[in-house]
C-alpha positions as CSV (number, residue, x, y, z in Angstrom):
1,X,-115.6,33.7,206.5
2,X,-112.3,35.4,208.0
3,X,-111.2,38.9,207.6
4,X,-109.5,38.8,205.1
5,X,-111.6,37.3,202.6
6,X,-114.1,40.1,204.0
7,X,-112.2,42.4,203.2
8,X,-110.8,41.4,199.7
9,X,-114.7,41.1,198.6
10,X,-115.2,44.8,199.7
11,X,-111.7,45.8,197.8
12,X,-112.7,43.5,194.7
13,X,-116.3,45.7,194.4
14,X,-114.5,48.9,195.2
15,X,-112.1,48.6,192.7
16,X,-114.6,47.4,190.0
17,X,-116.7,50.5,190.9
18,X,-113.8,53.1,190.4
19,X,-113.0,51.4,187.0
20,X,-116.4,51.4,185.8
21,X,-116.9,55.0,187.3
22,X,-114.1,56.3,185.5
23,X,-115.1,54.3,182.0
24,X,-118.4,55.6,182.1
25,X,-117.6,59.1,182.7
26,X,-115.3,58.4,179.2
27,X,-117.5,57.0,177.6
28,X,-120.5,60.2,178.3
29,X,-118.5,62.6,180.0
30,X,-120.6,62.8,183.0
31,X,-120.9,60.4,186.1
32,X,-124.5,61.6,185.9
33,X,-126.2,58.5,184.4
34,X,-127.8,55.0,185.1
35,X,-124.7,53.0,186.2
36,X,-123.3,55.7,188.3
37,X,-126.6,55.8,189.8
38,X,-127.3,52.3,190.6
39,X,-123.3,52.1,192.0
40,X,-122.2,54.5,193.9
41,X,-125.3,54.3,196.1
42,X,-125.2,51.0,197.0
43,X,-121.2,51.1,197.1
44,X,-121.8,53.9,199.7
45,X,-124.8,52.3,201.7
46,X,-122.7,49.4,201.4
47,X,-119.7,51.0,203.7
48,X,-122.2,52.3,206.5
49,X,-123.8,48.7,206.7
50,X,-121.0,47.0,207.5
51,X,-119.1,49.8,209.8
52,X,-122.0,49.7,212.4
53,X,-121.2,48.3,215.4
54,X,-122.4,45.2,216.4
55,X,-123.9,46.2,219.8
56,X,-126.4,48.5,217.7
57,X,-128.0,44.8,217.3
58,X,-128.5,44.6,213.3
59,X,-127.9,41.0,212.3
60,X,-124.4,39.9,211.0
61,X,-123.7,40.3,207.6
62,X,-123.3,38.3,205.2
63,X,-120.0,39.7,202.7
64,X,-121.2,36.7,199.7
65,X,-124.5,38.8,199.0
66,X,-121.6,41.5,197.2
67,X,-120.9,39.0,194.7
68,X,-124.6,39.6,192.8
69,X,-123.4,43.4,192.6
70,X,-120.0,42.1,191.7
71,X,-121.1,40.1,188.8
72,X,-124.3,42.5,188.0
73,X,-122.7,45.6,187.8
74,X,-120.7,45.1,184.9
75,X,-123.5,43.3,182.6
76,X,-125.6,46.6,183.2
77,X,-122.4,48.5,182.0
78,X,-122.0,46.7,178.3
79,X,-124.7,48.6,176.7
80,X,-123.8,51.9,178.5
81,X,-120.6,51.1,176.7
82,X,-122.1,49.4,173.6
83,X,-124.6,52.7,173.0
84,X,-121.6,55.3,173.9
85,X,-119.4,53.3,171.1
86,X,-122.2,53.1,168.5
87,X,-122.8,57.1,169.1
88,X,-119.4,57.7,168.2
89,X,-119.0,55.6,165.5
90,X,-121.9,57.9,163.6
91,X,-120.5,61.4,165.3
92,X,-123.4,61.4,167.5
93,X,-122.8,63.7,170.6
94,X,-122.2,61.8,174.0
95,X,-123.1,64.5,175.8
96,X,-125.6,67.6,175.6
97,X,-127.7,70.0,177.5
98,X,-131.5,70.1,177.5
99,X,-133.3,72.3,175.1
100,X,-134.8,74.8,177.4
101,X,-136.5,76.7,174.8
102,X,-139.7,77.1,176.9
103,X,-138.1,79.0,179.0
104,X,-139.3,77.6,182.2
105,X,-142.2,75.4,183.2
106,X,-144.7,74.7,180.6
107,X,-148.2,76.1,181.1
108,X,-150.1,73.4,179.8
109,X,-148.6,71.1,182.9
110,X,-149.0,73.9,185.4
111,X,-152.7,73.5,184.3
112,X,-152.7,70.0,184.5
113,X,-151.2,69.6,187.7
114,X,-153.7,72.0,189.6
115,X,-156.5,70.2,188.2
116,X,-154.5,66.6,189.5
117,X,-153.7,68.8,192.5
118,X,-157.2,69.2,193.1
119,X,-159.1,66.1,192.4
120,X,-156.8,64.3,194.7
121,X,-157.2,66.9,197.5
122,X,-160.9,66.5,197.0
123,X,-160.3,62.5,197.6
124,X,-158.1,62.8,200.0
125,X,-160.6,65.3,202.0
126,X,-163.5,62.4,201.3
127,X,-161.1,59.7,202.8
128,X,-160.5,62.1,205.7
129,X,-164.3,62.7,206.0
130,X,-165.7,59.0,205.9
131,X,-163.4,58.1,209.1
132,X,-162.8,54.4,208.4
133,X,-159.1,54.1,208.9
134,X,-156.8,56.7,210.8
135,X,-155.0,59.3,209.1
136,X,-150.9,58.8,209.1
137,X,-151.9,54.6,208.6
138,X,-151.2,52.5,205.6
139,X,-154.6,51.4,205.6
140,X,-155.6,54.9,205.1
141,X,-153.1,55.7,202.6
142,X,-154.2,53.2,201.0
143,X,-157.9,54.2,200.6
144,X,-157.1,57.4,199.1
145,X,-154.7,56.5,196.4
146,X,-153.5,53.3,196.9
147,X,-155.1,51.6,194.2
148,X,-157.7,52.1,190.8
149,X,-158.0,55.2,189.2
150,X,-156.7,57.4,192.4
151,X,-153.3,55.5,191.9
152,X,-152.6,56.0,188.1
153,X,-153.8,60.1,189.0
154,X,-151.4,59.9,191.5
155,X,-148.3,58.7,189.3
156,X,-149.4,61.2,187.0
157,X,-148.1,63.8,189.5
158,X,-144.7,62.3,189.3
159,X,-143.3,63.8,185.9
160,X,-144.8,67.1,186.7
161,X,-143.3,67.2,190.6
162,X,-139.8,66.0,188.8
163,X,-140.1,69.5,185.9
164,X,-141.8,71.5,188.7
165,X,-138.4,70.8,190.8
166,X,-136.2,71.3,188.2
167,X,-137.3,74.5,186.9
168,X,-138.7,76.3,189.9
169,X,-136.7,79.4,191.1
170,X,-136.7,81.1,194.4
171,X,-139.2,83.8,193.5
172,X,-141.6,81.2,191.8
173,X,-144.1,81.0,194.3
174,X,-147.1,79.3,192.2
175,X,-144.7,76.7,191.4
176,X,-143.8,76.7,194.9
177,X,-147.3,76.1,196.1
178,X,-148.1,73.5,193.4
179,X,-145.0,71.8,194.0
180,X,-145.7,71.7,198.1
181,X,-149.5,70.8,197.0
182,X,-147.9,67.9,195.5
183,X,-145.6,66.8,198.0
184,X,-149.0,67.0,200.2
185,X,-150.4,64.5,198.1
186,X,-147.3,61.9,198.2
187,X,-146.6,62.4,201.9
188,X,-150.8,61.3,202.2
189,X,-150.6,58.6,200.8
190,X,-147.0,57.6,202.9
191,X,-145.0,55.9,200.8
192,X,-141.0,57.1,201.3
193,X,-139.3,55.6,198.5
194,X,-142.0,57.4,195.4
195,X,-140.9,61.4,197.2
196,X,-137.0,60.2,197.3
197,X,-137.1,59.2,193.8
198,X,-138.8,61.9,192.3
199,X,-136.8,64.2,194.3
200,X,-133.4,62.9,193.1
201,X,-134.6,62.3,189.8
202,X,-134.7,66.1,189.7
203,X,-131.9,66.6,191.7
204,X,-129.4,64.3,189.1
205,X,-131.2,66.6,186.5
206,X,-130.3,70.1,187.9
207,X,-126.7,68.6,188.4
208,X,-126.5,67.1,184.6
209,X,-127.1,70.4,183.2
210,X,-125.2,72.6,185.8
211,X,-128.0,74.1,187.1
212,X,-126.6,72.9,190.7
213,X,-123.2,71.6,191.4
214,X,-122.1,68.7,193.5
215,X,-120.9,69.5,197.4
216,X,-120.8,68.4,200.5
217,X,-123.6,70.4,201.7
218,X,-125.8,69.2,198.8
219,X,-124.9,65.8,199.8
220,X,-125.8,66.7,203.2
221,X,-128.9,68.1,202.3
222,X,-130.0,65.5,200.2
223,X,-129.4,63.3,204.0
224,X,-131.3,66.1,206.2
225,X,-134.2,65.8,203.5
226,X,-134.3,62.0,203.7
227,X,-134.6,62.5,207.3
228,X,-137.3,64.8,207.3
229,X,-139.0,62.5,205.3
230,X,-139.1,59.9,208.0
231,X,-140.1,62.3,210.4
232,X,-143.0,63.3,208.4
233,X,-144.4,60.3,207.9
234,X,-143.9,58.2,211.2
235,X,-143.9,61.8,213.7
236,X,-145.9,64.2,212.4
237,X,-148.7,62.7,209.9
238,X,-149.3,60.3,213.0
239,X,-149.7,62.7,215.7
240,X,-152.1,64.7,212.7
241,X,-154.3,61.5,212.8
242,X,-154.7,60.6,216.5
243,X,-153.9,63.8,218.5
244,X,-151.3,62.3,220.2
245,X,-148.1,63.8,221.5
246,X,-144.3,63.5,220.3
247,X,-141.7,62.8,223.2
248,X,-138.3,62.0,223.0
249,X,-138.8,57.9,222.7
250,X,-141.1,58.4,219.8
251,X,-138.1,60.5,218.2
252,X,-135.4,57.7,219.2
253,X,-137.9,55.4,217.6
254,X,-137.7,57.4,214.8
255,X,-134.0,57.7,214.3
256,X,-133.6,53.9,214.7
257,X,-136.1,53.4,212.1
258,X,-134.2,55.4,209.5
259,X,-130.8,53.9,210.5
260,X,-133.0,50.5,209.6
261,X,-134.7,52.1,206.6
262,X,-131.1,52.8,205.3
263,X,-129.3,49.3,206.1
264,X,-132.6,47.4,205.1
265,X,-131.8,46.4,201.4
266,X,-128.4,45.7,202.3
267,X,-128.8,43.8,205.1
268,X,-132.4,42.1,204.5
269,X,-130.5,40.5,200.6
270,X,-127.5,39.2,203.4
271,X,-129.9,37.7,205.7
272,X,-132.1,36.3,202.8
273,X,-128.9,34.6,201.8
274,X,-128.4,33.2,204.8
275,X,-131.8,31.6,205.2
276,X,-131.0,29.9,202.0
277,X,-133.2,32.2,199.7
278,X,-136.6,30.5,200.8
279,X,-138.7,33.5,198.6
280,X,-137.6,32.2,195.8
281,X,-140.1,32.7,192.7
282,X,-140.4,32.7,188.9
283,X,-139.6,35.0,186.8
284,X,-142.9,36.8,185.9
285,X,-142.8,38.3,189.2
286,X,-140.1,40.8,187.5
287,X,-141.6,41.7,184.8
288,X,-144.7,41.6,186.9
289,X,-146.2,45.2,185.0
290,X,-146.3,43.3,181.6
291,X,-147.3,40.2,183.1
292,X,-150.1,42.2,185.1
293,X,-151.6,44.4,182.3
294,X,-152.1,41.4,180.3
295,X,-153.9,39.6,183.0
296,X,-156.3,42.9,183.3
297,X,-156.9,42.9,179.7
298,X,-157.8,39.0,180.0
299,X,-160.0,39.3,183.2
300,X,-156.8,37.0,185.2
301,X,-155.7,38.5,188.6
302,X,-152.8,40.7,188.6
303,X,-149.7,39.1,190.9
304,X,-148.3,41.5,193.4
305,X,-144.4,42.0,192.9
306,X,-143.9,42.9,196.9
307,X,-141.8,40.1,198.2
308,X,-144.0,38.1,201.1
309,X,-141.1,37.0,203.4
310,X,-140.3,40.2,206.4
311,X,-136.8,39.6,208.0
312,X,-135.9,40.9,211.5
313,X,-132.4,42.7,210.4
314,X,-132.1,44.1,214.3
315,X,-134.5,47.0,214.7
316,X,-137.1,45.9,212.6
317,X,-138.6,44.0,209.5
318,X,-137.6,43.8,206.1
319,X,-138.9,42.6,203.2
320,X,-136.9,44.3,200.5
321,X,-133.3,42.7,198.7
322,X,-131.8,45.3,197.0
323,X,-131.4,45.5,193.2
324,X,-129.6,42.6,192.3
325,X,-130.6,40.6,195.2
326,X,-134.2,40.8,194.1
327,X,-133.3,39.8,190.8
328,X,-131.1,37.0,192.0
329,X,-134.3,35.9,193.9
330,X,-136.2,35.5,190.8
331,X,-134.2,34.4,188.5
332,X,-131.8,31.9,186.6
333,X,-128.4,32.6,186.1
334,X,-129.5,33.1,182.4
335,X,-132.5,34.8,183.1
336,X,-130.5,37.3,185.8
337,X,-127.9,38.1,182.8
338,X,-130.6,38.1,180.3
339,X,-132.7,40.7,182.0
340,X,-130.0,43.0,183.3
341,X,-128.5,43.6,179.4
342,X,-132.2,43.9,178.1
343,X,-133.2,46.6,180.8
344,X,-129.9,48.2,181.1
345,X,-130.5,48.7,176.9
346,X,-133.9,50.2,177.4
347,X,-132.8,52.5,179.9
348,X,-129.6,53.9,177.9
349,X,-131.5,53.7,174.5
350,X,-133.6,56.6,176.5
351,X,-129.9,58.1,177.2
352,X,-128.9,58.0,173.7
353,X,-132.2,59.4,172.7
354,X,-132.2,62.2,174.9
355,X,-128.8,63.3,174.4
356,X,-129.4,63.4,170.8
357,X,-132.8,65.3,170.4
358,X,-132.3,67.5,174.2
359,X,-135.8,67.4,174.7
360,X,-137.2,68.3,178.4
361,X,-139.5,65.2,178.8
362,X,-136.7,62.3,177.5
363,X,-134.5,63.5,180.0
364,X,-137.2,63.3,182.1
365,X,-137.9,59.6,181.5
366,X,-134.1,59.0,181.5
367,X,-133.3,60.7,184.7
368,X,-136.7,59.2,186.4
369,X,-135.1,55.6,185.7
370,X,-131.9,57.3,187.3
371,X,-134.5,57.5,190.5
372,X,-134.7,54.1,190.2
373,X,-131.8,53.0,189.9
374,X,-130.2,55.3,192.6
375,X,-132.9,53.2,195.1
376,X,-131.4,49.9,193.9
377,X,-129.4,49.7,197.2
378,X,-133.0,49.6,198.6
379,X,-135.1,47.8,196.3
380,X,-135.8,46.3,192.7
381,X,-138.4,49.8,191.8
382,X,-138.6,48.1,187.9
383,X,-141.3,45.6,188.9
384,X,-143.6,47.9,190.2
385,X,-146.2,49.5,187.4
386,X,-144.7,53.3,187.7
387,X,-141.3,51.7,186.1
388,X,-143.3,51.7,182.4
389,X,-146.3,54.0,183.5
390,X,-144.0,57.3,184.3
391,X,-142.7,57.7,181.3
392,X,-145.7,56.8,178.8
393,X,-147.4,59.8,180.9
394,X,-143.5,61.9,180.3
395,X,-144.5,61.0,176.6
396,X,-147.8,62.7,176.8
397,X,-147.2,65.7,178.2
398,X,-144.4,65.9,175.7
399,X,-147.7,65.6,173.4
400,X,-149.3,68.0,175.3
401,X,-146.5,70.8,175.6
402,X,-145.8,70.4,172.0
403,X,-149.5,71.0,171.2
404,X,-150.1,74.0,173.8
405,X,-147.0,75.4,172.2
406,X,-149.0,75.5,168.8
407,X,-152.1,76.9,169.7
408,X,-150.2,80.0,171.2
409,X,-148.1,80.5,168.2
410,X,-151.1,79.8,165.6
């Protein structure tokens, strides 16, 4: 492929992103929502991909895997559109702020989450006790709360760490120490993409409502964070679990595996291409949390949505596609349209329903999907059980607030 068809594909996206940017921001007067999240991500992982150098040694990539975001992009904007249009038909508002009539963070979750907080410190001090796998290894993260009932407490955490971050203060230092407590828990158990998405799901919730504003040193924080991250878990939980000492090639190592962490999606879908797509698979394996809680319930095993085929992209291996790649991967041209309008509708129903009723834990569920989608550069996060789970636990707190609220006013 010459140049200048390169380069007419990157314009062609560009040009489709600014459009659909600016429509969306018409149609709900913020950029704050699904679409902008799943877009302007990958749109900006998308530039640093292909401006790396090629003595850094990634693999060459492949400009025809932009066409799946090309033609993606706008089926997942016709019911942002479709719901925006039907709201203003019936002089619904587009736009609101959240009801913060509590006042800050609801006691009945503060309660919650220490006694979460504390059952899975006791695990994770159990795990640490019986010895069988090291501490800072997947095996070990694993064990303590990879799986069974330990997993499900785990994802529990996840609305709670999202309102914890949203409503914490500076001089709110219970919150503080449950919200660190927390991060404790998710930085055990090691996996990177579950503390980014919680943390920008809060993030794109503090900036909806103006509670933070948008700037080049948030933007730069939200980098230094995502960095620290990676230093966490492959420096410091490491050297926690076998004594070991950090030198300068470990921290090289490091900062080459972030630089692979952040081209990975982009570059693993391009490569995929190129091999021909030999992972290709049916559709069941995304909607793989349906298609898995009916095996439980019928005694089949569950299928495991993780795709099985690592690429070497230069540094390292890869076994995630992105958003649409991984769709693309299992799917039909009808199936691949089919699914992106159907989950695009479920996601923005929960916009239209939390715009309308401005209630804490809907915005919670919408802006957790925001999460999601602002990892689709990385990965396809709606085949994984948290996708349905996190909010049907949102729900119950909501429950539970609702009920608390009650008792102290009967």
């Amino acid at each position: 492929m010459d140049f200048v068809t390169q380069l007419s594909i990157v314009l062609i996206l560009l040009m489709e992103v600014s459009c659909l940017t600016y429509l969306e921001y018409r149609a709900w007067r913020t950029i704050y929502t699904p679409l902008c999240a799943l877009m302007l991500p990958y749109v900006a992982v998308l530039l640093i991909t292909i401006s790396i150098p090629a003595d850094f040694g990634f693999v060459r990539f492949n400009y025809e895997s932009i066409y799946v975001w090309i033609l993606g992009l706008p089926l997942f904007a016709i019911p942002s559109f479709g719901f925006a249009t039907l709201m203003r038909h019936y002089q619904l508002p587009v736009y609101s702020t959240i009801d913060d009539e509590e006042k800050g963070f609801s006691k009945a979750l503060l309660v919650i989450g220490a006694i979460l907080v504390g059952v899975l410190l006791i695990k994770l001090y159990r795990t640490l006790s019986h010895g069988f796998y090291l501490f800072g290894t997947e095996d070990f993260a694993e064990e303590f709360s990879g799986h069974g009932v330990w997993a499900h407490l785990r994802g529990m955490i996840i609305p709670i760490l999202i309102l914890a971050l949203y409503y914490v203060k500076k001089t709110d230092f219970l919150l503080w120490g449950l919200i660190g407590l927390m991060l404790v828990i998710q930085f055990s158990y090691m996996v990177k993409g579950a503390i980014i998405i919680t943390v920008v799901s809060a993030l794109m919730m503090k900036l909806y409502t103006g509670k933070i504003h948008l700037s080049l040193t948030l933007i730069l924080g939200v980098i230094l964070g995502a960095v620290l991250v990676f230093y966490i878990i492959y420096m410091v939980i490491p050297l926690l679990g076998n004594d070991g000492e950090a030198n300068m090639s470990l921290v090289e190592f490091i900062a080459r595996h972030f630089v692979h962490y952040f081209t990975s999606g982009t570059l693993g879908w391009s490569y995929d291409l190129d091999q021909g797509i030999p992972d290709r698979n049916d559709f069941s394996y995304v909607v793989a949390p349906f298609v898995n809680i009916w095996n439980a319930i019928h005694g089949y095993e569950t299928i495991s949505p993780v795709n099985p085929i690592y690429w070497n992209t230069g540094i390292t291996y890869t076994n995630v596609r992105t958003f649409f790649g991984t769709l693309c991967i299992y799917t039909t041209p009808l199936s691949f349209a089919t699914y992106t309008l159907v989950a695009s509708s479920v996601i923005y129903f929960w916009k239209m329903l939390a715009t309308m009723t401005r209630n804490i834990y809907i915005y919670t569920i919408l802006f957790y999907y925001c999460g999601l989608m602002a990892m689709g550069w990385f990965e396809f996060y709606m085949f994984h059980l948290s996708a349905i789970e996190v909010p049907l636990i949102a729900l119950f707190y909501a429950w539970v607030s609702g009920l608390g609220k009650e008792v102290s006013h009967g």
